[in-house]
N, C-alpha and C positions, 0 to 999 in steps of 0.2 A: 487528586491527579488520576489521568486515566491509562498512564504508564510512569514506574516509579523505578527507579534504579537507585541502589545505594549499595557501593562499592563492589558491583557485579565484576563477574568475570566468566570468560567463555573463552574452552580451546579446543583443538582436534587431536590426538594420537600422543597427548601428552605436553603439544605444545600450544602456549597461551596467545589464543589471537587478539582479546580482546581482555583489558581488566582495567579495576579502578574505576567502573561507569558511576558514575552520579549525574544524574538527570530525572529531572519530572517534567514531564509531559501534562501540559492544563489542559481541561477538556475545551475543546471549540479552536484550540492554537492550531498553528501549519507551521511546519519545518522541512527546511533540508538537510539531509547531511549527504557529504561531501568526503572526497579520500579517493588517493588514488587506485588502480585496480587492483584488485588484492589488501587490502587495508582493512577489509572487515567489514563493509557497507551492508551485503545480503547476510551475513551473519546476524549482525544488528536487528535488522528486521524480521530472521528467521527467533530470535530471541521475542521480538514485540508480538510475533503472533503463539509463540508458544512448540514451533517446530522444533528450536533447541531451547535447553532451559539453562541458566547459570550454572558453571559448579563452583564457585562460590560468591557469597553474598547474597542479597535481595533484591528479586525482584516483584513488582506487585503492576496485574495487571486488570484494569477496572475493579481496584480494592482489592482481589484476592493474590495471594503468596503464591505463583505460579510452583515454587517447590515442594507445597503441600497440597495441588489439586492434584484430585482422581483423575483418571481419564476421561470419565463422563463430564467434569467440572471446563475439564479445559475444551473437550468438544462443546459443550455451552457457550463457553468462552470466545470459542473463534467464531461463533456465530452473528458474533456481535462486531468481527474486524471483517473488512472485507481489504482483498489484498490483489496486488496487480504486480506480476511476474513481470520479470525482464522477457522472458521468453515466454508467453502468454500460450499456452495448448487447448484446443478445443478438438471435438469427436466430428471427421473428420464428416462420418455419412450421416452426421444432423444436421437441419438447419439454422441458421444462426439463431431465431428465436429460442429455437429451444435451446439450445448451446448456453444461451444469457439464461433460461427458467433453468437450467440446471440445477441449483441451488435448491432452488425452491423443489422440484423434481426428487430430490436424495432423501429432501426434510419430509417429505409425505403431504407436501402442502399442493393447495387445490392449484388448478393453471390462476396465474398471476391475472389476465383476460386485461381488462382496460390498463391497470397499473403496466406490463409491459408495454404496451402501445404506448405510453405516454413514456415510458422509459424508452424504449427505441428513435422514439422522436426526438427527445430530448438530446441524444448521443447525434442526431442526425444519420441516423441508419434504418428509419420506417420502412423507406424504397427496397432495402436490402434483407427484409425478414426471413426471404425462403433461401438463399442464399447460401450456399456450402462452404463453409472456414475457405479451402481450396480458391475458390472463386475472390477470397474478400484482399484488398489492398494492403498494406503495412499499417495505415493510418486506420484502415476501416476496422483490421484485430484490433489495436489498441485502445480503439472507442469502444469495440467489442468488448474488450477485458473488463473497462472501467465499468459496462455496464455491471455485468458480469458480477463485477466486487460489490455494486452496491446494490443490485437487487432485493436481498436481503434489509435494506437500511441499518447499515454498520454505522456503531458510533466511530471508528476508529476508519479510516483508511490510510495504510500503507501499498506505496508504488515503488517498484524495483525499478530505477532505468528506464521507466513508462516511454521517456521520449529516443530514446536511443537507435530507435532505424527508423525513424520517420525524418521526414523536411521541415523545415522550420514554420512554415505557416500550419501545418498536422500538426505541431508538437504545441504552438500557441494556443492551438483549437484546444486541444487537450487540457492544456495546462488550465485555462478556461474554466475549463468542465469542474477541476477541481477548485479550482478559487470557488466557483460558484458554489460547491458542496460544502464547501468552507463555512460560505456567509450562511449557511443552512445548518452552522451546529454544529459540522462534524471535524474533528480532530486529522488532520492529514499530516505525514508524514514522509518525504519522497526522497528516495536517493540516487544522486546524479553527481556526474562530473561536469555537464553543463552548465557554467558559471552564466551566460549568455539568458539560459533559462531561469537563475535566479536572479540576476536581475531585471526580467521581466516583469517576474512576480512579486517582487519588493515595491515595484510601481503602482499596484495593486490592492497591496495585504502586507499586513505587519507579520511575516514572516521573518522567525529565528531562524541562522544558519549556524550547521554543527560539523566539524571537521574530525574525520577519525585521523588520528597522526600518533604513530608510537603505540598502537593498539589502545588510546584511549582518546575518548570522545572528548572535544572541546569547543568554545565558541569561537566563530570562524572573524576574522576579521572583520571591524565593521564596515570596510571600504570594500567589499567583497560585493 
């Protein structure tokens, strides 16, 4: 499994937002989970990439025990998740290419050269390379982000609320982009309240739905 939970739990200031998780995640699956605001969604995911860690139970992410890595283990570790914020930030006075080699830019790694062009293309934002964040649309950031996250080629992709201020044929494009990463191997995991948007992707992809309710995670209805 390429996220593993067994009877996790995770709270803030003493109180328990989330516990009792049991969930494995297979490598190559797509998921959503689902809950209303406040229920623990971005926590969840802040736990998948290692931002917060359980304080109790187990968690294991691509094989290792997130409560017994170094700091160096778990910056290894997120290197291999790529992740899309609800509220996606880039620098303001770069241009979008280099915004998206970011990643690669921090790692000391050489400029990406064709590999970004073919990623730019792919997001459908080539036209848009020189481009200042300021200047880019709602829809344009979040194809931005997606690059962004996978530049790196993450096994793992988690998306916060990816479609949440764009229109619906933007949010399609998008959601797209992931299915297609999907059939590519990679493990996606997206948290929405857009029920609309899951079943788009159900039409698709054998996609699990998971609902946070009660501070613990479970399977969502299957007429959902």
């Amino acid at each position: 499994m390429v996220i593993a939970f067994q009877q996790a739990a995770c709270g803030y200031g003493g109180t328990m937002l989330l516990s009792q998780i049991d969930l494995d995640v297979a490598p190559g699956s797509f998921h959503f989970l689902t809950g209303p605001s406040g229920s623990g969604k971005t926590s969840f995911l802040k736990l998948c990439y290692m931002e917060l860690r359980p304080s109790h139970g187990s968690l294991r992410i691509l094989g290792e025990d997130v409560r017994a890595m170094s700091r160096d283990r778990v910056a290894a570790t997120r290197r291999r998740i790529g992740v899309i914020h609800q509220n996606c930030q880039f620098l303001d006075h770069l241009p979008l290419d280099a915004n998206i080699a970011l990643p690669l830019t921090i790692e000391g790694d050489s400029a990406p050269g064709a590999d970004l062009d073919d990623l730019l293309s792919w997001v459908g934002l080539g036209h848009r390379r020189g481009a200042l964040p300021p200047e880019l649309s709602g829809g344009e950031r979040q194809r931005a982000a997606l690059a962004r996250a996978v530049i790196g080629q993450p096994e793992i992709i988690l998306a916060d609320e990816p479609t949440g201020n764009i229109d619906w044929d933007m949010a399609r494009r998008l959601l797209h982009l992931l299915i297609e990463l999907n059939r590519m191997g990679r493990t996606v995991l997206i948290a929405t309240h857009d029920l609309a948007l899951i079943r788009a992707a159900k039409s698709e992809v054998a996609a699990r739905v998971l609902r946070i309710r009660g501070g613990q995670v479970q399977p969502a209805a299957a007429d959902l």
